[in-house]
C-alpha positions in Angstrom: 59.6 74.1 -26.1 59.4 77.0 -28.7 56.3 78.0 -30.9 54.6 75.4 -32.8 55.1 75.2 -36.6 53.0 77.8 -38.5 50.5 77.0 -40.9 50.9 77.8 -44.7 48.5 80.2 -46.4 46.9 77.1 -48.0 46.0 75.0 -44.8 45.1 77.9 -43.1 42.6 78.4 -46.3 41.6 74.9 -46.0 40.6 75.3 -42.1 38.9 78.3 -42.5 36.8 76.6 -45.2 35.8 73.7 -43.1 34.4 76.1 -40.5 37.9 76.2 -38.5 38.5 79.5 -36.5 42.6 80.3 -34.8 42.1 80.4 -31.1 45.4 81.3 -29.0 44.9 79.8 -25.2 47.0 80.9 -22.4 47.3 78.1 -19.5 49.4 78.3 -16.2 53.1 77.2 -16.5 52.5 73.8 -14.4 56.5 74.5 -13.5 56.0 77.6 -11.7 56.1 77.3 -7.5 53.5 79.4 -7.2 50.7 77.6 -9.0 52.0 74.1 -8.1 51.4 75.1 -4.3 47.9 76.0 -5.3 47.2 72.9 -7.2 48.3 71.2 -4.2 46.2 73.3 -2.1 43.1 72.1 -4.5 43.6 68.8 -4.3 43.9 68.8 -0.7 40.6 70.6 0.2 39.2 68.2 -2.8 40.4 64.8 -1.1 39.2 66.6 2.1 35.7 67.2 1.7 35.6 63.5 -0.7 36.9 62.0 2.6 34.2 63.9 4.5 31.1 63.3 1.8 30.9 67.1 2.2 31.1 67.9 -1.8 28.0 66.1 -2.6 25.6 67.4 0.1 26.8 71.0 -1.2 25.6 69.6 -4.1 22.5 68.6 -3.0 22.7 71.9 -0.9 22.7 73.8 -3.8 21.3 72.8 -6.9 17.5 73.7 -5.2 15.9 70.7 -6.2 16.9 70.7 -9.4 16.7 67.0 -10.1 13.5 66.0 -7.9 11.2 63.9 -9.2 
């Protein structure tokens, strides 16, 4: 895939100027073994407690009221 195309001086003015700061973000590589197993993992336990109506009562369980009339 390679780096992406660097910005000239001038657009990097211009993007500055409009209130435009250079972030750099690091994400998993989605290829790697490792964090596919773990995304598989997640999605599991998600489905799991959906299937089980679990992940709303921890919710509810949680959140202390929050939304009580």
């Amino acid at each position: 895939m390679g780096r992406p195309v660097e910005l000239t001086a001038e657009q990097r003015e211009k993007l500055l100027e409009k209130g435009f700061k250079p972030v750099e973000i690091w994400v998993p590589r989605s290829d790697d073994a490792t964090y596919r197993a773990e995304a598989a993992r997640q999605a599991r336990e998600a489905a799991k407690a959906d299937a089980e109506d679990n992940a709303m009562s921890w919710v509810a369980s949680v959140s202390g009221g929050v939304w009580d009339d």
